[in-house]
C-alpha positions in Angstrom: 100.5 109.5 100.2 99.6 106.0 101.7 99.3 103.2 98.9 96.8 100.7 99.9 97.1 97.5 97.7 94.8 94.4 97.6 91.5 93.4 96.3 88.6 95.5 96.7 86.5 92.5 97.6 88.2 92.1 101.0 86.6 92.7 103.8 89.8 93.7 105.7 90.8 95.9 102.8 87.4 97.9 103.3 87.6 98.1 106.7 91.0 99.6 106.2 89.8 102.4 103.5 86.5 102.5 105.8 89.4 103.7 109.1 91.3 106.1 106.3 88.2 108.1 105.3 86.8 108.4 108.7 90.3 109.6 110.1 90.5 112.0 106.9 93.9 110.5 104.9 94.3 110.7 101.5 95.5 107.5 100.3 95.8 105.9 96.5 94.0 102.1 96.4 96.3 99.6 94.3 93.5 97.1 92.9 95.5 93.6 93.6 94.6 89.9 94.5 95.8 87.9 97.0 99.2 86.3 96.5 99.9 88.7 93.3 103.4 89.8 93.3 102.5 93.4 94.6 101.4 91.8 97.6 103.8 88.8 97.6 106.4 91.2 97.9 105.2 92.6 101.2 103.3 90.3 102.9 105.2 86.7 104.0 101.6 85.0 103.4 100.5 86.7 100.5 97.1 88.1 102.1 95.7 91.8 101.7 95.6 94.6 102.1 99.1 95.8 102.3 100.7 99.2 102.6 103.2 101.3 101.0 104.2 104.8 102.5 107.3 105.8 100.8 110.3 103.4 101.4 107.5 102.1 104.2 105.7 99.2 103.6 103.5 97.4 106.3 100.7 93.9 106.2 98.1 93.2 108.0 94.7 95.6 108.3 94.8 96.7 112.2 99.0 97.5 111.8 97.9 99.6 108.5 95.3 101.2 110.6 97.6 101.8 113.7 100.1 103.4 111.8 98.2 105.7 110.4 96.0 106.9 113.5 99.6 107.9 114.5 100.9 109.5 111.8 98.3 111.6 110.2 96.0 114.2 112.1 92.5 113.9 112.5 89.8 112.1 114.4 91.2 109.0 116.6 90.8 105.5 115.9 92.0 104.7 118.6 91.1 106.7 122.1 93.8 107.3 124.3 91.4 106.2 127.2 92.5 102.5 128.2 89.1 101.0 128.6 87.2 102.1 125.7 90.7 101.5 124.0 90.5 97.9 125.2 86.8 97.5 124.3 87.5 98.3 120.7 90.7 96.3 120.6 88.2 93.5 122.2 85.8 93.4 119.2 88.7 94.0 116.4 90.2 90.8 117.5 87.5 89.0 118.3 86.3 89.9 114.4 89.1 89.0 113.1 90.0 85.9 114.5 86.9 84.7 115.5 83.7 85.8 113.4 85.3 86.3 110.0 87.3 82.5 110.2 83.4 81.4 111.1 81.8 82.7 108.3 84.9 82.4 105.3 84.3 78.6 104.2 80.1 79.4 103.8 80.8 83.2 102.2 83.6 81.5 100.1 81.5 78.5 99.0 78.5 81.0 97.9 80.7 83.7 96.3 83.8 81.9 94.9 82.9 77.7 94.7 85.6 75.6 93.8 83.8 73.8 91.8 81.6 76.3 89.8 78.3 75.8 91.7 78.1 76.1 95.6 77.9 72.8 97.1 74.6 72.7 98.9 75.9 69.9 101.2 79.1 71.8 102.4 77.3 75.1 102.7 74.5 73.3 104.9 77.2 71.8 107.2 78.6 75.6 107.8 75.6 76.8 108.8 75.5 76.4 112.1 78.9 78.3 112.6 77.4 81.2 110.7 74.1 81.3 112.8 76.1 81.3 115.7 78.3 84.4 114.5 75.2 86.3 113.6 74.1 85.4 117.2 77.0 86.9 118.7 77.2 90.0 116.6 73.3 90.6 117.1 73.4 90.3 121.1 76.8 92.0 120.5 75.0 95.3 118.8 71.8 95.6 121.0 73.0 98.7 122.0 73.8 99.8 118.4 77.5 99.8 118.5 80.2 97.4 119.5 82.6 98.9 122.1 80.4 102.1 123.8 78.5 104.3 122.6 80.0 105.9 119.4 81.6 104.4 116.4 84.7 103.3 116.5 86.7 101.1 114.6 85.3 97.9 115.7 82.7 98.5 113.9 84.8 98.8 110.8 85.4 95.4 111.3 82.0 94.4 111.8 80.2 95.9 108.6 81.6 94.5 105.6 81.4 91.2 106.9 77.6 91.8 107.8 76.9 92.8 104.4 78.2 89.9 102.8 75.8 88.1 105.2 72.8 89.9 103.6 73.1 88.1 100.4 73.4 84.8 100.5 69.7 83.4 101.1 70.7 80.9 104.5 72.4 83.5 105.8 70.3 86.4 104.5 67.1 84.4 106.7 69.1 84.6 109.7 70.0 87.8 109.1 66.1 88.8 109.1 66.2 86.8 112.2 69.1 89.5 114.0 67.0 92.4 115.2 69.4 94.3 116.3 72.4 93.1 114.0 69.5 94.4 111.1 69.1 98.0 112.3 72.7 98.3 113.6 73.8 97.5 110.2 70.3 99.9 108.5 71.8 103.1 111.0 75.7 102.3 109.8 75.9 101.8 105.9 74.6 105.3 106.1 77.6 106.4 106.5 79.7 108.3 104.3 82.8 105.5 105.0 80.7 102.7 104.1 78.9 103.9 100.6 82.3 105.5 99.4 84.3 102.1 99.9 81.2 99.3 98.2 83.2 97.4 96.0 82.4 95.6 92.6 79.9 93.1 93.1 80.6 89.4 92.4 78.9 88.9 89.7 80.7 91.9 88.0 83.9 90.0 89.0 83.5 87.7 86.8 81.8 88.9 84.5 84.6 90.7 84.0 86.5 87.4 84.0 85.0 86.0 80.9 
C-alpha cells in the first residue's frame, strides 16, 4: 500500500489524496509537518507530501501522482491523448508554480502570522497578486473546468487552493466577485474526492497546539 506522508493542511498533499481516491488506490496518510524527519528523510527540501511504496520512496505531488496513474489500475489521470494531456499538464504547472506562489505570503499571513496577529499592512500589499490569481482562475473556469470538458487533475490542483480563498474576508470579497470561479468551485466540492480529503481546520490546529 502507498504511504502518503505530510500535513493534512497542504494543499498539494490534498490534491494528491484528491488524485488517489478518484483513480481508486488504497493508500495509508502519515500525518507529518514540513521539514519533520519523516519527510526530511525523503525530500532534499523538506516540503510535503512525500511517498513511500515499499523500499520506494518519491517527493513532490505531480511525481506521486504520476507514479501511481501508472502503477495502479483504474480511471486515468492522465489521458493518453497528447492535447488534452498537455492541457492538464498546462494548468498543473501553471498552479503550481504560478497561482499557489501568488497567493502563499497572503494565505500564510492570515492562517499562520509570524507574529501572532496577521499584519494588516503586509496582507494589504499582497492583495493585488491574489485578486489577480482569482482573475485568472475565474476566466480560467468559465467553462467549468480547467483543461476540457471533464475533470481531470488540474482541477485537483485548483480546489484546495480556492477553498482557502473563501475564508479569509479580502479574499473571500473577491471571491464573491469570481462568477464562474464561485459555481466552478459550488459544482466541484461535491465531489466525493473533495469532502473525503477536508482537513482539520486552523483553528483546530492550534487549538490543539495549546
Amino acid at each position: 500500500m502507498l504511504e502518503i506522508i505530510g500535513a493534512l493542511q497542504s494543499t498539494f498533499v490534498r490534491t494528491t489524496r484528491m488524485a488517489l481516491e478518484e483513480k481508486g488506490v488504497p493508500y495509508k496518510l502519515t500525518p507529518a509537518r514540513p521539514h519533520s524527519p519523516e519527510v526530511d528523510a525523503i525530500h532534499p527540501l523538506g516540503k510535503v507530501p512525500v511517498m513511500r511504496h515499499g523500499e520506494f520512496t518519491l517527493f513532490e505531488s505531480r511525481a506521486i501522482i504520476g507514479y501511481a496513474d501508472r502503477t495502479f489500475d483504474g480511471p486515468k489521470l492522465i489521458p493518453d491523448d497528447p492535447k488534452r494531456a498537455a492541457g492538464i499538464e498546462q494548468w498543473v504547472s501553471a498552479i503550481g508554480s504560478g497561482i499557489f506562489p501568488m497567493v502563499l505570503p497572503y494565505l500564510r499571513e492570515n492562517f499562520f502570522p509570524a507574529n501572532g496577529a496577521p499584519d494588516r499592512a503586509l496582507i494589504e500589499q499582497q492583495l493585488p497578486a491574489v485578486r489577480q490569481a482569482i482573475g485568472i482562475l475565474d476566466r480560467a473556469t468559465a467553462s467549468g473546468h480547467l483543461a476540457g470538458g471533464a475533470f481531470t487533475l488540474a482541477d485537483m490542483y485548483a480546489l484546495p487552493i480556492v477553498a482557502y480563498l473563501r475564508t479569509p474576508p479580502e479574499s473571500g470579497d473577491a471571491m464573491a466577485e469570481a462568477k464562474a470561479l464561485t459555481a466552478y468551485f459550488a459544482k466541484h466540492s461535491q465531489r466525493a474526492s473533495f469532502k473525503s480529503t477536508v482537513p482539520p481546520s486552523f483553528d483546530e490546529l492550534r487549538r490543539a497546539a495549546e
